[in-house]
DRENMARKE-230939 format. One record per residue: residue number from 0; x, y, z of N, C-alpha, C in turn. Coordinates in pm, whole numbers, plus 50000, padded with zeros to 5 digits. Example, Ala and Ser with C-alpha at 12.3 -4.5 7.8 and 13.67 -1.06 7.14 Angstrom:
+-----+-------+-------+-------+-------+-------+-------+-------+-------+-------+
: pos :   n.x :   n.y :   n.z :  ca.x :  ca.y :  ca.z :   c.x :   c.y :   c.z :
+-----+-------+-------+-------+-------+-------+-------+-------+-------+-------+
:   0 : 51319 : 49431 : 50780 : 51230 : 49550 : 50780 : 51320 : 49670 : 50780 :
:   1 : 51285 : 49775 : 50708 : 51367 : 49894 : 50714 : 51290 : 50003 : 50787 :
+-----+-------+-------+-------+-------+-------+-------+-------+-------+-------+
This chain:
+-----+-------+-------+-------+-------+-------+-------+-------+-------+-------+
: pos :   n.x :   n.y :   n.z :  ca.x :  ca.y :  ca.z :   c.x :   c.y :   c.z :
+-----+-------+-------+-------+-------+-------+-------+-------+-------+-------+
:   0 : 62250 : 84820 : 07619 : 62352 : 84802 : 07516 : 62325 : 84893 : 07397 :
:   1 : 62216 : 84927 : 07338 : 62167 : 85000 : 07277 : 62190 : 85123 : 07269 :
:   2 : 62202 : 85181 : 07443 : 62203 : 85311 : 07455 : 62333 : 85352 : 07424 :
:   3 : 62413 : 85227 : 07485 : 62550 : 85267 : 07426 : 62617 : 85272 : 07335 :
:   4 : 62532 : 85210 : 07228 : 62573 : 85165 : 07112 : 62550 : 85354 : 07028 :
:   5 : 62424 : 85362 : 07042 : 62424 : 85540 : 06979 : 62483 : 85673 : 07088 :
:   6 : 62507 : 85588 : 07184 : 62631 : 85732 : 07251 : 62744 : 85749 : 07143 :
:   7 : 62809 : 85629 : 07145 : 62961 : 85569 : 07044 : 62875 : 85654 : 06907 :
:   8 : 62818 : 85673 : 06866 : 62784 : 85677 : 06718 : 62753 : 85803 : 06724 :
:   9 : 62699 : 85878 : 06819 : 62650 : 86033 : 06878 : 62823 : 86081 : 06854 :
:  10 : 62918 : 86016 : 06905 : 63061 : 86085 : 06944 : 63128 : 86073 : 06812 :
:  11 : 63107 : 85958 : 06772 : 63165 : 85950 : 06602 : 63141 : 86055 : 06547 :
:  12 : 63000 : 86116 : 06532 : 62922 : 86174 : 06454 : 62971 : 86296 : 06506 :
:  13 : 63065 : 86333 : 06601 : 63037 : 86469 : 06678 : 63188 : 86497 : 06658 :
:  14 : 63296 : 86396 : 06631 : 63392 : 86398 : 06594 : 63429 : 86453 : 06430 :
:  15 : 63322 : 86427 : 06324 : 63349 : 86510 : 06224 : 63294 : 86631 : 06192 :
:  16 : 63218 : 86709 : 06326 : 63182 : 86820 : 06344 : 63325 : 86898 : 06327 :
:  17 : 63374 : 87050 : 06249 : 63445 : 87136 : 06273 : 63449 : 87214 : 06418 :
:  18 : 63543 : 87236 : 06484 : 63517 : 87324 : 06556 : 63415 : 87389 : 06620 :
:  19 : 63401 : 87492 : 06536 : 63317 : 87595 : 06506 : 63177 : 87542 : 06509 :
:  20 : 63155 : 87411 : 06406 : 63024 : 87348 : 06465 : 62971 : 87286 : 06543 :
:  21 : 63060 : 87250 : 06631 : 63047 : 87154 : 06800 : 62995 : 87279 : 06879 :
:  22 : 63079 : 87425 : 06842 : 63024 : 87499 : 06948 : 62896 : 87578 : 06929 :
:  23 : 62834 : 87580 : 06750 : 62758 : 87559 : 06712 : 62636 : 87502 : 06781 :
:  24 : 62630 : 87328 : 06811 : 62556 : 87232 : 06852 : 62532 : 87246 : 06992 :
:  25 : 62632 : 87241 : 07029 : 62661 : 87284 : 07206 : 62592 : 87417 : 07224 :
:  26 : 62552 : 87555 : 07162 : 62518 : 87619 : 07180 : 62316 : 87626 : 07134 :
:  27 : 62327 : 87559 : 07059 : 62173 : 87531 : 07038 : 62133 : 87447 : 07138 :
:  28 : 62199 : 87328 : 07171 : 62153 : 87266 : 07308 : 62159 : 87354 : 07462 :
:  29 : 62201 : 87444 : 07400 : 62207 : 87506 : 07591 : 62074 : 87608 : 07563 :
:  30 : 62038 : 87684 : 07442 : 61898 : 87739 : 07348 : 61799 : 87664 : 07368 :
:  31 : 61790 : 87520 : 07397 : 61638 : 87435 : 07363 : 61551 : 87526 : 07420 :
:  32 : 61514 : 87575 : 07569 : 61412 : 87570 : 07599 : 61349 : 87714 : 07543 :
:  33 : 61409 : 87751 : 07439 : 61350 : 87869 : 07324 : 61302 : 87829 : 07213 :
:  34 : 61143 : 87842 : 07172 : 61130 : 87829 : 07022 : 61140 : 87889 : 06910 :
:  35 : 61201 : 88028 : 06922 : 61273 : 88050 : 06828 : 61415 : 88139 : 06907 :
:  36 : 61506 : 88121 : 06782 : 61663 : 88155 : 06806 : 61698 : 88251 : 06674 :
:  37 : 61704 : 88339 : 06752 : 61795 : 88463 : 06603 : 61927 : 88432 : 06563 :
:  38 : 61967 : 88419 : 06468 : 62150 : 88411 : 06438 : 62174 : 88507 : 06557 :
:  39 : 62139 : 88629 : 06556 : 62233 : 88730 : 06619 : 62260 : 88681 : 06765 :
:  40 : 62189 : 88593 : 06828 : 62140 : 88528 : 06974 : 62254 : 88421 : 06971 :
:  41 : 62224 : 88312 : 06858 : 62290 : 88212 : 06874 : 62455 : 88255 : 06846 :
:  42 : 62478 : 88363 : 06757 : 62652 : 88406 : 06714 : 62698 : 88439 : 06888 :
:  43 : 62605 : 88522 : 06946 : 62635 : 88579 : 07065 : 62667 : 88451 : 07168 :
:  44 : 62588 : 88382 : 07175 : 62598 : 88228 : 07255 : 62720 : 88185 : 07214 :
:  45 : 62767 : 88179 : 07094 : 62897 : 88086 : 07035 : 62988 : 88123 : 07119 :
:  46 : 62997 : 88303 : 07088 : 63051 : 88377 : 07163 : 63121 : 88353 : 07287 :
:  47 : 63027 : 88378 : 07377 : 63004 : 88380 : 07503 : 63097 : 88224 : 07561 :
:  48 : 63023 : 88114 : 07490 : 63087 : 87962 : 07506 : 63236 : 87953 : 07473 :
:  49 : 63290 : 88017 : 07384 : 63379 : 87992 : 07307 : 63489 : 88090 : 07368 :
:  50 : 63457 : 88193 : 07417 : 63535 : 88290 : 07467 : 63591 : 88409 : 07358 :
:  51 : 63529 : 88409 : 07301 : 63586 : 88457 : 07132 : 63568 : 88606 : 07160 :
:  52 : 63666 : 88698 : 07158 : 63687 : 88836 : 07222 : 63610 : 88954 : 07131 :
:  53 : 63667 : 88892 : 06991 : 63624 : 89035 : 06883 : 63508 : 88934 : 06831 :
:  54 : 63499 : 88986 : 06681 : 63401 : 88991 : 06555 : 63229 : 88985 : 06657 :
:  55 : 63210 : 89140 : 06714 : 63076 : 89162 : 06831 : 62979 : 89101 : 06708 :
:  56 : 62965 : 89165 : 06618 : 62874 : 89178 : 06475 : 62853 : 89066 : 06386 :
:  57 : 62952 : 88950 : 06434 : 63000 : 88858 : 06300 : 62818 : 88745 : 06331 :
:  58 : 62840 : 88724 : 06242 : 62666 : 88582 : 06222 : 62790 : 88435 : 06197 :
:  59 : 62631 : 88399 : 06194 : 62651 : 88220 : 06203 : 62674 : 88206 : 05969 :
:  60 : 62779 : 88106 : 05973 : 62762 : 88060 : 05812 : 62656 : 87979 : 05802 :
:  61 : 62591 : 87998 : 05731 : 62494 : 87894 : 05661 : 62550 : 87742 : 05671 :
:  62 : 62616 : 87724 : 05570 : 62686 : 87610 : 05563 : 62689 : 87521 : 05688 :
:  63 : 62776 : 87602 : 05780 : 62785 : 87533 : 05950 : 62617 : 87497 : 06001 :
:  64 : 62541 : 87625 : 06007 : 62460 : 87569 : 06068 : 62363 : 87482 : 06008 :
:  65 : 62374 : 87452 : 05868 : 62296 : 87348 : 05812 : 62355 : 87240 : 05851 :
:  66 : 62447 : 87162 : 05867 : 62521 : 87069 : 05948 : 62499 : 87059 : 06056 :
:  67 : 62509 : 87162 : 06168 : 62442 : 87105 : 06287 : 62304 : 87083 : 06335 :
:  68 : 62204 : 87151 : 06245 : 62069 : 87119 : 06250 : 62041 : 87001 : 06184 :
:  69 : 62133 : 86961 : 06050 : 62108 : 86810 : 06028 : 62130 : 86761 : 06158 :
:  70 : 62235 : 86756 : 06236 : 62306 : 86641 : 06293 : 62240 : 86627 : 06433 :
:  71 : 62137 : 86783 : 06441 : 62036 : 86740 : 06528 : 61902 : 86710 : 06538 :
:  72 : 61926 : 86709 : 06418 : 61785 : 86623 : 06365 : 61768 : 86477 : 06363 :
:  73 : 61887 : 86432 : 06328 : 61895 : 86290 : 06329 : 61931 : 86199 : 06424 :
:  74 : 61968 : 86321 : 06507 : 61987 : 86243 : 06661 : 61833 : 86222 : 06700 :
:  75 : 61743 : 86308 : 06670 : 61608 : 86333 : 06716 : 61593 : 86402 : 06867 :
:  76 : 61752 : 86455 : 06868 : 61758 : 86553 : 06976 : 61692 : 86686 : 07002 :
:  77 : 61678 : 86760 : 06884 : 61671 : 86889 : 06817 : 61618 : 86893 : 06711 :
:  78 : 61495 : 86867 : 06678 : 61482 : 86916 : 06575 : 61374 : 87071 : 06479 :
:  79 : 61517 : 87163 : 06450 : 61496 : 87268 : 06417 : 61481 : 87288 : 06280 :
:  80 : 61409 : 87379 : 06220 : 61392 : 87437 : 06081 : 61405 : 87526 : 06101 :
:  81 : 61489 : 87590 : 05957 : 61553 : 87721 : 05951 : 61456 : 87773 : 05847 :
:  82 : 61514 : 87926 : 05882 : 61372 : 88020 : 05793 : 61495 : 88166 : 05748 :
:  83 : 61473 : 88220 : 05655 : 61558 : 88342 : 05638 : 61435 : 88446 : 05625 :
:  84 : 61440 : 88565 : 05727 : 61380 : 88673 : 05705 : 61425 : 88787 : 05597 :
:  85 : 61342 : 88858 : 05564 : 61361 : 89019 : 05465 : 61478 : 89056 : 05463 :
:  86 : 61564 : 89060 : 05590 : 61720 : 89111 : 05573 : 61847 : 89020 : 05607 :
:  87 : 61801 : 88891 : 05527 : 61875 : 88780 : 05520 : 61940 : 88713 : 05647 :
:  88 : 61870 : 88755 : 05745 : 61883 : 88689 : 05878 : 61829 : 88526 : 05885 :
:  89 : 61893 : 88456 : 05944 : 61859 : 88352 : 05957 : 61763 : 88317 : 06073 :
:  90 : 61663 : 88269 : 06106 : 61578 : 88250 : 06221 : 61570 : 88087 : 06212 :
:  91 : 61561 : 88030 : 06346 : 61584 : 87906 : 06389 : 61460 : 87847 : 06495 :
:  92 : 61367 : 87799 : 06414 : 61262 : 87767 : 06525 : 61251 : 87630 : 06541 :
:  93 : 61189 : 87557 : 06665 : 61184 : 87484 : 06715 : 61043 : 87373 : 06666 :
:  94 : 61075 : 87289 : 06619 : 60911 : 87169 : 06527 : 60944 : 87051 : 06556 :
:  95 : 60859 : 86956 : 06474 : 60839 : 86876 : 06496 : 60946 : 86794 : 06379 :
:  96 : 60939 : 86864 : 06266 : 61067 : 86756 : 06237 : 61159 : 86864 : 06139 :
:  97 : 61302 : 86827 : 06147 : 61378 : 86935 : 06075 : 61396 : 86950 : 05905 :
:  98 : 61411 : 87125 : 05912 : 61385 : 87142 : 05767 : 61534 : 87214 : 05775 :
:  99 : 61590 : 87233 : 05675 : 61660 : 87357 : 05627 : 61638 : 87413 : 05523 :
: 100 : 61662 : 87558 : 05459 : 61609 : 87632 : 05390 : 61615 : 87589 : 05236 :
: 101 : 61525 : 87625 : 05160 : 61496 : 87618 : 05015 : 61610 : 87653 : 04887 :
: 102 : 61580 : 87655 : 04760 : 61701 : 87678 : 04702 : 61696 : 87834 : 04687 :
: 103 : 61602 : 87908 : 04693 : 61611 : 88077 : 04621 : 61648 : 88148 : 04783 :
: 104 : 61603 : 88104 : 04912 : 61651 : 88174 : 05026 : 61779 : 88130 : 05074 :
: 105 : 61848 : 88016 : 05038 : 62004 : 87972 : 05023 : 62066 : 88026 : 04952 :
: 106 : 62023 : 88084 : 04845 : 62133 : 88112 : 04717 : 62142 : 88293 : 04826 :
: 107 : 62000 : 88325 : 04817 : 61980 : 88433 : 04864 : 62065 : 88485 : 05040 :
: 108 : 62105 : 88437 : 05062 : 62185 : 88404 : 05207 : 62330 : 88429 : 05172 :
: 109 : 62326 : 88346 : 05055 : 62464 : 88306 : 05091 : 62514 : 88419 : 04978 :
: 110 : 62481 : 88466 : 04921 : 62546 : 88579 : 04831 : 62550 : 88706 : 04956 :
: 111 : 62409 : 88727 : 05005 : 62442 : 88797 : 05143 : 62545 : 88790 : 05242 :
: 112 : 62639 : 88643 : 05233 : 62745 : 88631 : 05364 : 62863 : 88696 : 05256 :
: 113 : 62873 : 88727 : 05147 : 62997 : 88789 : 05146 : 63022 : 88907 : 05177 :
: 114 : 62934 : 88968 : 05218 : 62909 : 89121 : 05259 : 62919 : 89133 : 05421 :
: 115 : 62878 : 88995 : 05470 : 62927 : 88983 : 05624 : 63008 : 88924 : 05722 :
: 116 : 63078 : 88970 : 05826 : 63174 : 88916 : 05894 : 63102 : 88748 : 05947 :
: 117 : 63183 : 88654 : 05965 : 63064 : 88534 : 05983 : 63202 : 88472 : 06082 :
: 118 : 63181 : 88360 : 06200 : 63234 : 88322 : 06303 : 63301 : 88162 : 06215 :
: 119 : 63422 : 88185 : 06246 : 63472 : 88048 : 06166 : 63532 : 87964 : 06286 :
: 120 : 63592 : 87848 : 06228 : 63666 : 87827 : 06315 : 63837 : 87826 : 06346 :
: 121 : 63856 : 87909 : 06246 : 64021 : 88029 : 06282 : 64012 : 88061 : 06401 :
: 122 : 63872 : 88153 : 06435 : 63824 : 88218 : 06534 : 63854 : 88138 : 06674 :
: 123 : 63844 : 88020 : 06677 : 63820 : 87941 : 06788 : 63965 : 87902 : 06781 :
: 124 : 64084 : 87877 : 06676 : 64190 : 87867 : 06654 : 64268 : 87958 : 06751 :
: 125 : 64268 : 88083 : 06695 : 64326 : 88230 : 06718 : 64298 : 88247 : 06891 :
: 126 : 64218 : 88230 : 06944 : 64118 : 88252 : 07058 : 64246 : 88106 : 07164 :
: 127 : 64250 : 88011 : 07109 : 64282 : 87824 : 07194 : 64431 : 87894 : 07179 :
: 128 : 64497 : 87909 : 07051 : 64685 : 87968 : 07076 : 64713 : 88096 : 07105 :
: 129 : 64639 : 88168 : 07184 : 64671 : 88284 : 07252 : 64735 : 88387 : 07142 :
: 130 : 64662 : 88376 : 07042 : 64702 : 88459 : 06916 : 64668 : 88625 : 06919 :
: 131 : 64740 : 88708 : 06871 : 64671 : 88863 : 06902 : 64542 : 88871 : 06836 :
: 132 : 64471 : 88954 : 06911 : 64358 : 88980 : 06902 : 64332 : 89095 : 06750 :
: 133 : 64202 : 89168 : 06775 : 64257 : 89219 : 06657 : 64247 : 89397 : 06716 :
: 134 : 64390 : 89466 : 06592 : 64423 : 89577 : 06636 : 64411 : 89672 : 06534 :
: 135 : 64409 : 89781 : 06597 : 64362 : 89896 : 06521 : 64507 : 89900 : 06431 :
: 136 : 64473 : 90023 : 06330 : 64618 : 90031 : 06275 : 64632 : 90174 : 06312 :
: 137 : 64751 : 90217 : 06406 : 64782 : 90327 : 06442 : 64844 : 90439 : 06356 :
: 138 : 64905 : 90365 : 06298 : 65080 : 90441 : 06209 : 65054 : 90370 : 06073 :
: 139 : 65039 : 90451 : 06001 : 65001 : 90377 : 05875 : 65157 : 90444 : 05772 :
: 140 : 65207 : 90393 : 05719 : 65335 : 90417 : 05710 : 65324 : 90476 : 05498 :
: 141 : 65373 : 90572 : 05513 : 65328 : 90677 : 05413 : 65485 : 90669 : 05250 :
: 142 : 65440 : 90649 : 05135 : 65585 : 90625 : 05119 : 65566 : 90748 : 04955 :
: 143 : 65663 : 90822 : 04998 : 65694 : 90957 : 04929 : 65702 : 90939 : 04772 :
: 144 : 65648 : 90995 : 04679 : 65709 : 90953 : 04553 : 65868 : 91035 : 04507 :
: 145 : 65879 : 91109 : 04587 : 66076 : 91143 : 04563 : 66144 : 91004 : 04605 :
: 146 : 66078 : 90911 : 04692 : 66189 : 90825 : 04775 : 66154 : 90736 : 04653 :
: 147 : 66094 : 90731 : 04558 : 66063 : 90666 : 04452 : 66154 : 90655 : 04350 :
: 148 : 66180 : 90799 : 04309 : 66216 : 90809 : 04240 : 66387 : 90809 : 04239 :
: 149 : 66415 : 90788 : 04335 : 66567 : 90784 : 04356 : 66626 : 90584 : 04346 :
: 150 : 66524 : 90538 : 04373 : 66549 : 90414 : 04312 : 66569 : 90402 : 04167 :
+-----+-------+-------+-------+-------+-------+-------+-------+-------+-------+
């Protein structure tokens, strides 16, 4: 009765996951038997799971994955601590009980994600309604300052 009682509460809990962070979670659980996980590994995994065509380059948000490493921590499923290396990469290793990162390598991260493409869950949106992918711009449409000036 027990067991069933924290399945129901596992699904609750998995129900106010975004998108983006179920495939997140789902993708660190298919990772366990690695003790450590690079963003660039785990974005690629999302990837791969998710079917997600473009953003090759894009990383994991902070934000998201601090949420799913809580939420697998407290399952006592997973529990990972996060670490940010020299070029604001996120690294994800495998312990004994979960940490997430400090306040000067958070601040430090996350001023770093505006400078980078990062996997949302639009992405997984765009990808589920058969939305166009993304396209080059061929014809870039040029506008004269005579045709200007005749207005």
């Amino acid at each position: 009765m027990a067991k069933q009682e924290s399945k129901v509460k596992d699904k609750v809990k998995m129900k106010t996951l975004t998108p983006i962070q179920k495939e997140i979670v789902t993708a660190l659980e298919q990772m366990k038997e690695k003790s450590l996980i690079t963003e660039a590994n785990l974005a690629k995994k999302v990837r791969e799971n998710a079917k997600i065509s473009g953003k090759n380059k894009a990383g994991i948000c902070l934000k998201d994955l601090e949420v799913c490493v809580e939420y697998l921590g407290e399952n006592n499923q997973l529990p990972y601590t996060l670490h940010l290396n020299s070029a604001n990469d996120i690294l994800i290793k495998k312990e004994e009980t979960w940490k997430l990162l400090d306040g000067d390598a958070k601040k430090r991260r996350q001023s770093s994600e505006k400078a980078i493409s990062v996997l949302t869950s639009g992405d997984l949106r765009q990808k589920a309604s058969g939305g166009k992918g993304l396209q080059k711009r061929n014809e870039r449409k040029k506008l004269s300052f005579r045709d200007v000036e005749e207005y």
